[in-house]
N, C-alpha and C positions, 0 to 999 in steps of 0.2 A: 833134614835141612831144607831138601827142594819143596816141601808138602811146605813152608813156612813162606821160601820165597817167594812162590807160586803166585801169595798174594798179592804182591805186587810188580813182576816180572815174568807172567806167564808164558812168555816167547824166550826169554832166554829160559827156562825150566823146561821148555819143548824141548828144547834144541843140547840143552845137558841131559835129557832122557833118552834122546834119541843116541847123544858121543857113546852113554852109559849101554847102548842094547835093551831099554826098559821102555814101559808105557804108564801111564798115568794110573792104570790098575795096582800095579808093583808098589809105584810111588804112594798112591792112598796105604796098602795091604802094610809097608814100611815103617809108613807114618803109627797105623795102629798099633802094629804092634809094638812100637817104640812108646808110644801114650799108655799100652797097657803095664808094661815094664816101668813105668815112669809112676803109676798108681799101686802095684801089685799091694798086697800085704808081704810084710817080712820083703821090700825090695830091697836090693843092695843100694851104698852109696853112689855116686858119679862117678866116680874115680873109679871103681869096680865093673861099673855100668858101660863106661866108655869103655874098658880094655876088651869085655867081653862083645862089644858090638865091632869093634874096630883092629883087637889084634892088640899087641904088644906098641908102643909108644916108639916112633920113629928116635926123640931124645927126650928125656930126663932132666931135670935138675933145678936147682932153685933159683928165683924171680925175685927180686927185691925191689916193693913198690912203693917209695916213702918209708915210715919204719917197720913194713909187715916182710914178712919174708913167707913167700910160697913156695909148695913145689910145683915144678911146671912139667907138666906131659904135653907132648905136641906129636900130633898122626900125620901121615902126609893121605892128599886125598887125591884121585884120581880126576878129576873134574879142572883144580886148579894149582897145577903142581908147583909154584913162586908161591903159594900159601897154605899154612902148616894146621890145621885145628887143635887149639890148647887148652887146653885146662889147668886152672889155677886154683890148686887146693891149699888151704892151712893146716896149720900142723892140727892133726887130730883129725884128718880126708875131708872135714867140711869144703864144697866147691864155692867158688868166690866167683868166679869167672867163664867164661866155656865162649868160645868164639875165633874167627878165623883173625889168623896176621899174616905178615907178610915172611918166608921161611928165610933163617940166615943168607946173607951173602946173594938173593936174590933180586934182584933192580926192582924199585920201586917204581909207579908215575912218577911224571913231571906233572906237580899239581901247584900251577902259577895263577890262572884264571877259574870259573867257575866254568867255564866251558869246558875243563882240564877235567870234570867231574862226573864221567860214565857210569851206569849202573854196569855192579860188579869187576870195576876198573881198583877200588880201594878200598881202606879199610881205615874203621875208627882211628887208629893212632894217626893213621897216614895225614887222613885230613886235617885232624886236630894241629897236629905239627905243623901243618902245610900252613895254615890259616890260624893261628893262634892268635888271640885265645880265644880258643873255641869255648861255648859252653854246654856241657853236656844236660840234655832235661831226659826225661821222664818217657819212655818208651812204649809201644802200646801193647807189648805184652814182654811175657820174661825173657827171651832169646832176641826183642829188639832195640835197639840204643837211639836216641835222636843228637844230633848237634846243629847249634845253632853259633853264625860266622859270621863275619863281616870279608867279602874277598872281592876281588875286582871281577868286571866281567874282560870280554876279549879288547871294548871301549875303553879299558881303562878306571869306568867307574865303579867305585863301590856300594854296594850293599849287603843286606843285610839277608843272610839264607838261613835256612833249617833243613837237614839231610836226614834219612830212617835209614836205618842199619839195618839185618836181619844177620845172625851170627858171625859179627859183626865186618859183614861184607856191603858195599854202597848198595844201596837199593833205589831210592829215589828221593827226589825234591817234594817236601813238604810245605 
């Protein structure tokens, strides 16, 4: 996940390397070998893929999004412990989904202005909600989500923003 943020938040992936005990070394050696696992021949699916990197699934159970019904695995992660990493599988372990939320019961921002909107402070749903209706576009690679808002600034006035996710944690202004 940091080798992706890295792109665009290279000071806060410092400073999560540094909370973690790691160095940029690790973080590449990580990334590879999660890319190699992600190609192998005969790879396992996601769903498999995750337990084996992560452990057993802090909870279980299913997600109903419109008429689809998934099952939802969610890990807690050491980095940022108010949000859970889930994955959204269909019936038959195809993954739908794979990205950070916010974990039950856990306080949300208060996302009123566009100023309200920190890299790493929220997450896809948060904003979407916060600022509806958001429009979700086209991301610039598989693990990242864009949304495009209409929200006020701390003036008062509104415009018109677009925000990049990275699994799907805020990243920055587009």
């Amino acid at each position: 996940m940091l080798r992706r943020m890295a792109d665009h938040q290279p000071g806060l992936v410092e400073d999560a390397l540094r909370e973690l005990g790691a160095g940029k070394a690790e973080m590449r050696e990580a990334n590879r070998r999660w890319q190699a696992m992600l190609r192998a021949p005969g790879r396992r699916g996601a769903g498999p893929r995750y337990r084996s990197v992560l452990g057993p699934p802090e909870a279980t159970g299913e997600r109903r999004i419109g008429d689809l019904t998934f099952e939802s695995s969610a890990w807690r992660l050491p980095l940022w412990p108010d949000l859970r990493f889930e994955v959204l599988a269909a019936p038959g372990g195809a993954v739908w989904n794979e990205w950070l939320v916010r974990a039950p019961g856990a306080p949300g921002p208060e996302l009123r202005t566009v100023e309200d909107l920190r890299p790493w402070s929220c997450t896809v749903d948060e904003v979407a909600r916060a600022f509806a209706p958001a429009r979700p576009l086209e991301g610039t690679a598989p693990t990242r989500w864009r949304l495009a808002f209409t929200a006020p600034d701390a003036a008062g006035k509104r415009r018109e923003y677009v925000v990049e996710f990275t699994w799907g944690l805020l990243q920055r202004f587009v």
